[in-house]
C-alpha positions in Angstrom: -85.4 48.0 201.5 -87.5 49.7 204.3 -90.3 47.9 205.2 -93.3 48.8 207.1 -96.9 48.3 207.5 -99.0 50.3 205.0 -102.9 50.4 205.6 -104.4 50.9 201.9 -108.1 52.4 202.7 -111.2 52.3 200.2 -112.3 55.6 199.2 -116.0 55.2 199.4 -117.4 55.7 196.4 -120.6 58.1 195.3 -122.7 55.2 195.4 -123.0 54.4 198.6 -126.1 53.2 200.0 -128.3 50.6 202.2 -129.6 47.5 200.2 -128.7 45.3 202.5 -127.6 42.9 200.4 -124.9 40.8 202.7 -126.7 37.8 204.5 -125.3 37.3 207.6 -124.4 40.7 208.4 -126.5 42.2 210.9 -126.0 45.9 210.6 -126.3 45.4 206.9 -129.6 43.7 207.7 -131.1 46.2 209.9 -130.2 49.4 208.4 -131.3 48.3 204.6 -133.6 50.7 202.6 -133.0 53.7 205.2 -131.7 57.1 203.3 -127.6 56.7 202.8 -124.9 59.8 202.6 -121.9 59.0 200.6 -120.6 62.2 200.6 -120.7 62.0 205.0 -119.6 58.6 204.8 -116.4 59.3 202.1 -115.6 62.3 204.4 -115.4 60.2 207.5 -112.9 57.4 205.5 -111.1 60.5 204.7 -110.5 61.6 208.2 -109.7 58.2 209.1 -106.9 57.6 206.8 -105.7 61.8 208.1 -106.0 60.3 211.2 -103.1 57.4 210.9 -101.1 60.1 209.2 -101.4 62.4 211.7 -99.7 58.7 213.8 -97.0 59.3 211.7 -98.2 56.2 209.9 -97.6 55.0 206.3 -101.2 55.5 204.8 -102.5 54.6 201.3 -105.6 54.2 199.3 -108.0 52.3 196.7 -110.3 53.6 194.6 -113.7 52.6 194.2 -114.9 50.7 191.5 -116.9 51.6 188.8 -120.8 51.7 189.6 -123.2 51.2 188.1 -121.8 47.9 186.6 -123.3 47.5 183.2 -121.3 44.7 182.4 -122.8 42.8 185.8 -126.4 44.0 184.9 -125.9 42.7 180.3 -124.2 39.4 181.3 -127.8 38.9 183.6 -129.9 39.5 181.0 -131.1 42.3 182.9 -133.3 45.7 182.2 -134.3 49.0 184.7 -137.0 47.5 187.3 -136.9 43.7 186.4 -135.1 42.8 189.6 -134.6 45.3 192.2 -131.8 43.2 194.3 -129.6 42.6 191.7 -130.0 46.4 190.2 -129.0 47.1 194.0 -126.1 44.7 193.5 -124.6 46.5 190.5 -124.7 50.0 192.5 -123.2 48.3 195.7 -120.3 50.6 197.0 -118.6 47.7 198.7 -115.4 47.9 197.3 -114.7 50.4 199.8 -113.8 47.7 202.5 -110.3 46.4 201.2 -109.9 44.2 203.9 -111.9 41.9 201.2 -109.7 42.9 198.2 -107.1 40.3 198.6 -104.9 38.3 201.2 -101.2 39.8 201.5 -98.3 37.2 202.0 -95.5 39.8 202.7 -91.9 38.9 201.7 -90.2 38.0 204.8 -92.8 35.0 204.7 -92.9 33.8 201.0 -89.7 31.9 199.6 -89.3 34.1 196.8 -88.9 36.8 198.7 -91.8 39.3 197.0 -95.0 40.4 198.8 -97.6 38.2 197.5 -101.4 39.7 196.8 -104.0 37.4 195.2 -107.5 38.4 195.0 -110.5 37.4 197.1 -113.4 36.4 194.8 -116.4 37.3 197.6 -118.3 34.7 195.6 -121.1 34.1 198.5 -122.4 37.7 197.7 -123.3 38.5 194.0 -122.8 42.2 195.2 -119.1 41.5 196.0 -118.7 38.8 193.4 -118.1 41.1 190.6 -115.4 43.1 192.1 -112.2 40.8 191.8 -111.2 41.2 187.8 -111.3 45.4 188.3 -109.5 44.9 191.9 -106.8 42.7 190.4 -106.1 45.4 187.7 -106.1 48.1 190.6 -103.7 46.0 192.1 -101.8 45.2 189.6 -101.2 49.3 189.2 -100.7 49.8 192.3 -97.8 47.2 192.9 -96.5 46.9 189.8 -93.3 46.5 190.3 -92.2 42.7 189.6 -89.1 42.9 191.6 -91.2 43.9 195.0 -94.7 42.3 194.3 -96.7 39.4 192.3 -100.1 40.0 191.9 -102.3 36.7 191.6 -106.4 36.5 189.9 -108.8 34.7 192.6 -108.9 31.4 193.5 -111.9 29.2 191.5 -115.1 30.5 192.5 -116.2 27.2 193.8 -114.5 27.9 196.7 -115.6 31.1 198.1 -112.6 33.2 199.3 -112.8 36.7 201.6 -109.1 37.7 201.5 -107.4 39.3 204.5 -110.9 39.8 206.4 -110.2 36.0 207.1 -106.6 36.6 207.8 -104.3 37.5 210.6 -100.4 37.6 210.5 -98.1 37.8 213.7 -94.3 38.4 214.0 -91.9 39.6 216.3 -91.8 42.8 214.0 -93.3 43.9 210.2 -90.3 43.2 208.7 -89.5 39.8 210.2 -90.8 36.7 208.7 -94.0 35.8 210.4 -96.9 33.6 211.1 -99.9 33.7 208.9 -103.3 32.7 210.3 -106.1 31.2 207.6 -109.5 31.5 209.4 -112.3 29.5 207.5 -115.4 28.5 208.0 -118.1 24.9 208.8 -120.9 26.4 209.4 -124.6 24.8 209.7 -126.7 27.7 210.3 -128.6 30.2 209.0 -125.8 32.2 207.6 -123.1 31.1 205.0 -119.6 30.2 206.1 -118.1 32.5 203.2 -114.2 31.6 204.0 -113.9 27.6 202.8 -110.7 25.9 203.8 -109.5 24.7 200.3 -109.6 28.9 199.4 -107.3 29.0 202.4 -105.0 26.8 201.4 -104.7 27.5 197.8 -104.3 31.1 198.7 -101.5 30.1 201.0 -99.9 28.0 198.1 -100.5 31.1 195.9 -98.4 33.5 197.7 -95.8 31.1 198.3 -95.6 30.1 201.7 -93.8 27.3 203.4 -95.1 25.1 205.6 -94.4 26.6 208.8 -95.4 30.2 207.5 -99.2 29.1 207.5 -102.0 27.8 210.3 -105.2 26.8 209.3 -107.9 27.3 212.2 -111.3 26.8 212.2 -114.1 30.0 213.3 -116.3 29.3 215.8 -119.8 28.5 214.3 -121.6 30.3 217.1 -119.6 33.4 216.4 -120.8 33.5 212.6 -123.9 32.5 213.9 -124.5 35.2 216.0 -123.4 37.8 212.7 -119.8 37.1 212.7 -119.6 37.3 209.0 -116.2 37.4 209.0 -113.2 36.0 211.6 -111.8 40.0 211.6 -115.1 40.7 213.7 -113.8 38.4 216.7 -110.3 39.3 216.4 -107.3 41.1 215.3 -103.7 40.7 215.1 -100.7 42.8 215.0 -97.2 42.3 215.4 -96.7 39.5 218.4 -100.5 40.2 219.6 -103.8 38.6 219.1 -106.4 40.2 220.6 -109.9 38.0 220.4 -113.2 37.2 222.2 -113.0 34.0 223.9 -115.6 32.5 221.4 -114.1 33.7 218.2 -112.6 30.0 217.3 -114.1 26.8 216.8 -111.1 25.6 219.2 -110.0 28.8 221.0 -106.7 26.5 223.5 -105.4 24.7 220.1 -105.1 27.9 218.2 -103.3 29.4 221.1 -101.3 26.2 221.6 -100.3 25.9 217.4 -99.6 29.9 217.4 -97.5 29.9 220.4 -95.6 26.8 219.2 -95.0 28.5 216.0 -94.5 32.0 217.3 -93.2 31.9 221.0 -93.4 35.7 221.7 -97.3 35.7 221.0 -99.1 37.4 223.3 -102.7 36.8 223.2 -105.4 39.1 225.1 -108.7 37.1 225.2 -111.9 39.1 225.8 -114.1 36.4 228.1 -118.0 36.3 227.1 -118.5 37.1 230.8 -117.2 40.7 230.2 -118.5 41.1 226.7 -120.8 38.5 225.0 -120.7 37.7 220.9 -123.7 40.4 220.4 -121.3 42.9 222.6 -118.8 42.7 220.7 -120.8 42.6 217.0 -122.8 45.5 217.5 -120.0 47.4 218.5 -117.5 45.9 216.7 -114.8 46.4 219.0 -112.3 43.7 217.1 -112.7 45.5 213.6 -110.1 47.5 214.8 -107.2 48.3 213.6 -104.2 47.4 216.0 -101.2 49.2 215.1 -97.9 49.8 216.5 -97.1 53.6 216.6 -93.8 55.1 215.4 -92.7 54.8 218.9 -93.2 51.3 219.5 -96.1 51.7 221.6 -99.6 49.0 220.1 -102.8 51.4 219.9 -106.6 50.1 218.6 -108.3 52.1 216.9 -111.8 51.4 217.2 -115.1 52.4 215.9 -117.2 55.2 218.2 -119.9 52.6 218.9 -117.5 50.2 220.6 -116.2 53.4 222.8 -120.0 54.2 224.0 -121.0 50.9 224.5 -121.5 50.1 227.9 -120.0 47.1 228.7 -117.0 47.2 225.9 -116.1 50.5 227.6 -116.1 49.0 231.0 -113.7 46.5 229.5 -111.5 48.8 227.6 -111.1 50.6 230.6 -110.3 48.0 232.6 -107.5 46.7 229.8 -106.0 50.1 229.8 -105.5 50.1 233.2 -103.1 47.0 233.6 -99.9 46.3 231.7 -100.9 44.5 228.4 -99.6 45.4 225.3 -102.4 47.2 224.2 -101.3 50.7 225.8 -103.7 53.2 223.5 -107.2 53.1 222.4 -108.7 55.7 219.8 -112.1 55.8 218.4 -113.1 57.6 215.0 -116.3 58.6 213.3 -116.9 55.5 210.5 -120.8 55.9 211.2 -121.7 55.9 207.5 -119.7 52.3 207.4 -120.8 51.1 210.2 -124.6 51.4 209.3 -123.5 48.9 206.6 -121.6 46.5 208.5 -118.1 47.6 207.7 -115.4 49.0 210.7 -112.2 50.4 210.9 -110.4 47.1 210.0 -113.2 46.4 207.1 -111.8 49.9 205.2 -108.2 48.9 204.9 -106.1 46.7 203.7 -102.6 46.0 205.0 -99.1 45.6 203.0 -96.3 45.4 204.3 -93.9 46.7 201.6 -91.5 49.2 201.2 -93.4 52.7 200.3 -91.0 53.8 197.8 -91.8 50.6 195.1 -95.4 51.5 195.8 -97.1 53.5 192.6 -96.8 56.9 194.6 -100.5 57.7 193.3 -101.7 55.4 195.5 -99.8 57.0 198.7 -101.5 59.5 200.9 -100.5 62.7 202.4 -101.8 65.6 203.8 -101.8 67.5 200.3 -103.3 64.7 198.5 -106.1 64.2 201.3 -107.2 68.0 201.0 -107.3 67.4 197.0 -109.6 64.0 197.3 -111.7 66.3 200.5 -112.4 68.6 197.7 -113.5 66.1 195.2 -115.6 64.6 197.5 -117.2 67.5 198.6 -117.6 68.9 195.1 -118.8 65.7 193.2 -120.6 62.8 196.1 -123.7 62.8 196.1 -125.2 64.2 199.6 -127.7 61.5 200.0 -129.5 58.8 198.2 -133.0 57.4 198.7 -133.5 53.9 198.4 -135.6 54.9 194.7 -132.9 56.8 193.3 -131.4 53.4 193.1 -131.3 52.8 189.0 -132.1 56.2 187.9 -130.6 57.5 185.2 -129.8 60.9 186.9 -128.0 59.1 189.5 -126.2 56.9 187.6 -124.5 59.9 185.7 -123.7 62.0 188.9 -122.1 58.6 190.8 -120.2 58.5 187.0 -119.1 61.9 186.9 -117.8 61.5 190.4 -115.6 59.0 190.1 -114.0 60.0 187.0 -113.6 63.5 188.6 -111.8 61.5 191.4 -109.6 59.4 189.2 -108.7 63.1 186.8 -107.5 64.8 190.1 -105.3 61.3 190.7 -104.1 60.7 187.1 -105.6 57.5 187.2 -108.0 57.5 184.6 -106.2 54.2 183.0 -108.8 52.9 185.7 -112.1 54.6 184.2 
């Protein structure tokens, strides 16, 4: 069995727009009622994913989920107009940033030797709250094949859970076993902590890991205060690196200490405040990145535009590149349409490692199958939506027709 690192992106679906509806998430915040472009933003995933093919990368995708959610809006009680958040909430195209669909235990780590997937129940957000039941189904397509993969439901929604967006795993290679890092939350400010520890460690007992598979570490409550909504906008790991700001944990030397005990190989690049602060590296989001290692061996971040214009993140890129770490590429891509919400390269993708060939091949990307969802896209996404097209019937059937013209062209209308 070959293993390697598959990156699942979201399609983002025809609904996409700018409620801001996610406390704590500053781009969210500041870019909520302004006019949205799905069919831009869908086309700039798109590319994305083209772009790690074009690596020579394994590259797959989810679907978006069904919008607008009737179910969500009948079990509220709820009618056109009576309350314009939660009508937003129903329409919300967040789905599209896997990183929150689940946490992935793969099976070097687990002692039953399967990849492990449970569920992330995003119950902080009602927007994101209702997506776990249709994401488990979608996974449970998607790996359905019991001898590779267990699919688990979420954990109780008393304890909120964010999936791998809150998790990191290191190892000298993919398919070695490895260490897997559970970032959660004590925060007293303004903004939730939305990763508890006891979702941590049930999702760890979940996907059947020993002992010394699993560290628990705490995020720095000045990073979520200062819009760190999530521990993948601090850091991100791949392979035997860590890369992080300085500030990104609540005790930045332990973690280093328990990873390095646990994983001697680990190299860890820290980004000091001095070079870029917390706001530095949240507006840019330089750490929701996706750090991959390249067909040849070589680690490259790919990283949103923003990060590459900004200033003082440049200056410090530069500066990286320049010496000998492990880090030996950086590429930006267009995710503007994302980013205006508050999601980044590493939001829009989820990572398996898994062998490709027990994958469901309909949910494997290549060039052929990229030009046929381009053409969907382009055909059937709405070009824009204003913030009062929100609830209209008209849109509701175009954003309908799209994704079942999208799920026709896959053959995976079992998912309408």
């Amino acid at each position: 069995m070959a293993l390697v690192e598959i990156n699942f992106d979201g399609i983002i679906g025809p609904s996409h727009n700018y409620a801001g509806l996610s406390l704590g998430n500053l781009a969210s915040a500041n870019n909520a009622g302004e006019v949205s472009y799905p069919r831009a933003a869908a086309l700039q995933g798109l590319a994305k994913m083209r772009h790690n093919l074009a690596l020579g990368l394994a590259q797959g995708f989810l679907l978006p989920l069904p919008r607008p959610n009737h179910r969500f809006l009948d079990a509220l009680g709820l009618d056109q107009g009576q309350d314009q958040r939660l009508l937003a909430a129903a329409w919300s195209a967040s789905s599209m940033w896997t990183a929150n669909a689940a946490t992935v235990s793969p099976a070097p780590d687990t002692t039953d030797g399967r990849c492990h997937l449970t569920a992330a129940n995003l119950v902080t957000m009602p927007h994101r709250s209702q997506e776990w039941p249709i994401t488990v189904r979608q996974l449970q397509l998607a790996f359905a094949d019991p001898e590779h993969f267990r699919v688990h439901d979420a954990v109780p929604p008393c304890f909120g859970d964010e999936g791998a967006a809150n998790h990191m795993r290191m190892c000298a290679s993919h398919d070695a076993p490895g260490l897997e890092i559970f970032v959660y939350g004590r925060s007293g400010s303004a903004f939730p902590a939305r990763q508890h520890e006891q979702a941590s460690r049930a999702v760890a007992r979940l996907n059947r890991l020993p002992a010394e598979r699993a560290l628990f570490v705490e995020q720095a409550p000045e990073a979520i205060a200062a819009g760190a909504f999530h521990n993948d906008v601090v850091a991100v790991a791949n392979e035997r690196v860590l890369f992080t700001h300085e500030q990104a944990f609540a005790d930045p030397e332990g973690t280093y200490a328990a990873i390095r005990a646990k994983l001697p190989e680990a190299e860890i690049v820290v980004v000091p405040a001095s070079a870029v602060s917390l706001a530095d590296a949240i507006s840019s989001y330089l750490f929701n990145a996706q750090l991959l290692t390249l067909p040849g061996g070589e680690m490259a971040l790919v990283i949103p535009s923003e990060a590459w214009e900004h200033p003082r993140v440049r200056v410090w890129l530069d500066g990286m590149l320049a010496g000998n770490g492990p880090i030996r590429q950086v590429l930006p891509v267009d995710v503007r349409q994302s980013m205006a919400n508050g999601g980044g390269p590493a939001c829009l993708r989820l990572r398996v490692v898994a062998d490709p060939a027990a994958v469901d091949p309909r949910f494997m990307l290549d060039v052929a199958k990229a030009s046929r969802i381009e053409a969907v896209i382009a055909a059937h996404w709405p070009e824009s939506i204003y913030p009062d097209q929100i609830g209209t019937p008209a849109l509701a059937r175009a954003v309908t027709t799209a994704r079942v013209a999208l799920l026709e062209e896959l053959q995976l209308t079992e998912l309408a």
